[in-house]
C-alpha positions in Angstrom: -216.6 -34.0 -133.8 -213.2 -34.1 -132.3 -210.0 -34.6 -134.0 -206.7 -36.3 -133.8 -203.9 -33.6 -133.0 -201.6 -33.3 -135.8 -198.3 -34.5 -135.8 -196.4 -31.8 -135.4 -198.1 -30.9 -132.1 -197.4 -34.2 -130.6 -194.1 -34.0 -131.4 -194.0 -30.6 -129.5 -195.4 -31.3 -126.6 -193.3 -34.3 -126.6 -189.9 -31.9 -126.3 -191.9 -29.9 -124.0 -192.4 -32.8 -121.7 -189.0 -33.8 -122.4 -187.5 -30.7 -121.6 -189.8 -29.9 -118.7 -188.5 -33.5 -117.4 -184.8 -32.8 -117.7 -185.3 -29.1 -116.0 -187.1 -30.6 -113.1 -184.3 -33.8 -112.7 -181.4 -32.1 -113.6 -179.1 -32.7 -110.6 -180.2 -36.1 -110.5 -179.8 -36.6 -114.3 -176.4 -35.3 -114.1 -174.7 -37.2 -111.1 -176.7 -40.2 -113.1 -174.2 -39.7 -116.3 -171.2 -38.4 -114.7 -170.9 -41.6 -112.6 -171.4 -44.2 -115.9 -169.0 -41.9 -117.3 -167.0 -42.5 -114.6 -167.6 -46.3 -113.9 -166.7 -47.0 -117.9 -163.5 -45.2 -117.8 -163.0 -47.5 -114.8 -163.9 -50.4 -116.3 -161.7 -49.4 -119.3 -158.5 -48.0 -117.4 -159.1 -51.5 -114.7 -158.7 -53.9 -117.8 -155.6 -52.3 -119.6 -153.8 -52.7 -115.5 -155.5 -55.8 -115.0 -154.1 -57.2 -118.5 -150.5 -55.5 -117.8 -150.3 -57.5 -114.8 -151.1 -60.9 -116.5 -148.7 -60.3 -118.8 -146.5 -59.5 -116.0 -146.7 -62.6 -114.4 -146.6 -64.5 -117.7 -150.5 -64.9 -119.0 -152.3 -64.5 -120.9 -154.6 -61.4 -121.2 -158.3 -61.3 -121.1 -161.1 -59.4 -123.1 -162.8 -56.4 -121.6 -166.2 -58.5 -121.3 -164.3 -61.1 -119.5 -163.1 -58.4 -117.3 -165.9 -56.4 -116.3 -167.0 -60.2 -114.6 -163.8 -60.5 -112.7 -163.8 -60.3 -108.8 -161.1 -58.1 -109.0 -163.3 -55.3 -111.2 -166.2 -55.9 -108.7 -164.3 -55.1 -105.6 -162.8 -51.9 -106.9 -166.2 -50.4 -107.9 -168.0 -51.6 -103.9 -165.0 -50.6 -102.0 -165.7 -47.2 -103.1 -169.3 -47.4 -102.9 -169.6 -48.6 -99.3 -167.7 -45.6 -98.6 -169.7 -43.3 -100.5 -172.9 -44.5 -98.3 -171.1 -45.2 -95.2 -170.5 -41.1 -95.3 -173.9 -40.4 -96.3 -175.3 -42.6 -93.5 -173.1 -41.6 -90.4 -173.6 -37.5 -91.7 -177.2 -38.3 -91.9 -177.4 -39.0 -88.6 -174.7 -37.5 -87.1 -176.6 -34.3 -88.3 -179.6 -34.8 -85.9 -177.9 -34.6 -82.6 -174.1 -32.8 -83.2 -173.8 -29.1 -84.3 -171.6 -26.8 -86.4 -171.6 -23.1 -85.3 -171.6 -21.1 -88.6 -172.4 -24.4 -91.1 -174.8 -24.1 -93.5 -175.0 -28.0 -93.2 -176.1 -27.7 -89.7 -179.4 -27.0 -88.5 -179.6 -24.2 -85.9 -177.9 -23.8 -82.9 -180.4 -25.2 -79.9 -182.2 -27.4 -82.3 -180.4 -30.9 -81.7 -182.2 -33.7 -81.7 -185.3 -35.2 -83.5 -187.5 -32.6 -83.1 -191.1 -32.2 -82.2 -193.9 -33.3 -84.6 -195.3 -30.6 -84.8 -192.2 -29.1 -86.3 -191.8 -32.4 -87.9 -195.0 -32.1 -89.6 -195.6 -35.6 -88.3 -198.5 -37.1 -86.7 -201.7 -35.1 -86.6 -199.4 -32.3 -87.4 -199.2 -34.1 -90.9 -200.3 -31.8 -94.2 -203.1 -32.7 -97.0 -199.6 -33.6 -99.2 -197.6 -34.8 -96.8 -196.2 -38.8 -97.0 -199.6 -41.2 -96.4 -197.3 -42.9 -93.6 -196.5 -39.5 -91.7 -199.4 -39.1 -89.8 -199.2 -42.3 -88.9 -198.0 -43.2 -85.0 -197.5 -46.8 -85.6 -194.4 -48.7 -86.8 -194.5 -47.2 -90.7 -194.5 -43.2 -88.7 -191.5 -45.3 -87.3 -190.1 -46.7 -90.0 -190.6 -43.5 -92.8 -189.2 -41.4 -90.3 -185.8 -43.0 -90.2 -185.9 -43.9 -93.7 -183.5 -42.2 -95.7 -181.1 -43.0 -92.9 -181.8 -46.7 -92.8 -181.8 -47.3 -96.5 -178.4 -45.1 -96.9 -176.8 -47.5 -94.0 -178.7 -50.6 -95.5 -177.2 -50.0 -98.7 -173.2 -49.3 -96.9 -174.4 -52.9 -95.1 -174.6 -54.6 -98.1 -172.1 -52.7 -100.8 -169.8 -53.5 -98.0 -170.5 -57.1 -97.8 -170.7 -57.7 -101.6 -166.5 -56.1 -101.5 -165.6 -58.8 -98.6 -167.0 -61.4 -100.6 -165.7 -60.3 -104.1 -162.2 -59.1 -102.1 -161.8 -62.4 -100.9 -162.2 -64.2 -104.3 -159.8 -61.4 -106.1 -157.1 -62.1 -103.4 -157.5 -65.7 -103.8 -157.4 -65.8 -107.1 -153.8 -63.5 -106.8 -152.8 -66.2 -104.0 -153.3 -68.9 -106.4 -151.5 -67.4 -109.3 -148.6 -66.8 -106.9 -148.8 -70.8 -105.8 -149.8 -69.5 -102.3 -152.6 -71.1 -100.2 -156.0 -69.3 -100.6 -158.0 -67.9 -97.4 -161.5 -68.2 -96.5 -163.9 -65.5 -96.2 -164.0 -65.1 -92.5 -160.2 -65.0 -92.2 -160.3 -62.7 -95.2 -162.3 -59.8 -92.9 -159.5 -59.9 -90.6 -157.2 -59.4 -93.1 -154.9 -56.4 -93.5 -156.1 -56.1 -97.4 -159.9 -55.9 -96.5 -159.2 -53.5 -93.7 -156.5 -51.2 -96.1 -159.2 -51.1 -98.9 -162.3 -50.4 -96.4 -160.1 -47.8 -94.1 -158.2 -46.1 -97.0 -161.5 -44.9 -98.5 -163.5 -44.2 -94.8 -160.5 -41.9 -94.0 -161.0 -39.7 -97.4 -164.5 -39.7 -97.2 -164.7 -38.3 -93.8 -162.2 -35.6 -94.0 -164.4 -34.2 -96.7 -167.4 -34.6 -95.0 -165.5 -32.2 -92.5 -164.0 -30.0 -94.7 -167.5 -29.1 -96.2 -168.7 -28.4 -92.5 -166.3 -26.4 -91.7 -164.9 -24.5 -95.0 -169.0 -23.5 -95.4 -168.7 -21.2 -92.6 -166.3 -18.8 -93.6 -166.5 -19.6 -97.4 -169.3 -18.8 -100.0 -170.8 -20.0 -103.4 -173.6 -17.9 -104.4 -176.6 -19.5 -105.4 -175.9 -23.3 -104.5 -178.1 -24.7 -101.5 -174.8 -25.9 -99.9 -173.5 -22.7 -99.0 -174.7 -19.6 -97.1 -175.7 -16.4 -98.8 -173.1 -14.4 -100.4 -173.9 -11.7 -97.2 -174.6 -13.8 -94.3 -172.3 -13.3 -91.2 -169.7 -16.0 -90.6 -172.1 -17.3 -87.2 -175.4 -17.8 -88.8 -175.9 -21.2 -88.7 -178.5 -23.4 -90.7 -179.2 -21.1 -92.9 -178.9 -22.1 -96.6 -178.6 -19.9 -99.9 
């Protein structure tokens, strides 16, 4: 006759599971918090210079709930993330075809380009736990084999849309409280004020992307997967840590 475990068990193999979970999704976890960290002291810092500029202009302030619905909130937290994925997306696949002698974060000299399956593990090459749509030769092998660089430049696509349409409604609404004519959206992309916000954050973004390229070749951190080992010569290339 079996019996119900008792409660103190459950409640230990609960932690276990819990702590088993947050060993196993650490890095995740902790880019996870650091960024709502980082979006509520936004959100926070944004609404006391949001309110010090109605003031400013003679209004009245607004609450922090009212704020965190504001246009001009929304396009400060997408001009950054279209950035963020715009890097992400051209390094992804810049990385296929262009080289870095030395870089950890480039695969080995004479290896450009896609690859074969084999290498690929694609195809019939495909392994008992590989991806169900990797041995596939159709359109999903097509699709799954792209993926992480399509959904990286889908996301840029639309984080950058949502700014242009929230940009334009923030600079209306400044254009309006200034008695100036507002702009529609398509004359808004032409704009030097869409084009400062989007370029201003591109140019950052891609100068660190570079950095990290090119400072991983004669610099070290041991242990992290980013960098080379501690002892490996200056021109090894592709190899990680």
């Amino acid at each position: 006759m079996s019996t119900a475990p008792e409660a103190g068990q459950g409640t230990a193999a609960d932690e276990h599971r819990l702590r088993r979970f947050v060993r196993h999704n650490g890095l995740g976890l902790f880019f996870l918090t650091t960024f709502l960290l980082a979006l509520m002291g936004q959100a926070v810092a944004g609404h006391a210079e949001f309110n010090n500029q109605l003031v400013a202009e003679g209004l009245a302030p607004v609450g922090f709930g009212t704020y965190l619905t504001t246009s001009d909130f929304a396009v400060d937290v997408t001009e950054n993330w279209q950035s963020e994925y715009l890097q992400f997306f051209l390094y992804i696949f810049a990385t296929v075809w262009l080289l870095q002698r030395g870089s950890p974060e480039s695969k080995e000299l004479g290896k450009a380009g896609t690859e074969s399956d084999e290498e690929q593990m694609a195809g019939e090459h495909a392994k008992a736990g590989s991806p169900r749509w990797a041995a596939h030769r159709d359109w999903r092998g097509a699709v799954f084999s792209r993926s992480l660089g399509l959904v990286m430049g889908g996301i840029f696509l639309l984080s950058w849309l949502t700014q242009s349409i929230t940009g334009v409604a923030a600079y209306n609404e400044q254009q309006l409280r200034q008695l100036q004519a507002p702009t529609t959206w398509a004359h808004y992309l032409s704009s030097a004020d869409f084009w400062s916000r989007s370029l201003q954050n591109w140019q950052s973004e891609l100068l660190a992307v570079a950095s990290m390229a090119v400072f991983a070749v004669f610099l070290r951190q041991r242990g992290s997967p980013e960098s080379k080992p501690v002892g490996a010569a200056h021109d090894a290339t592709g190899v990680e840590g």
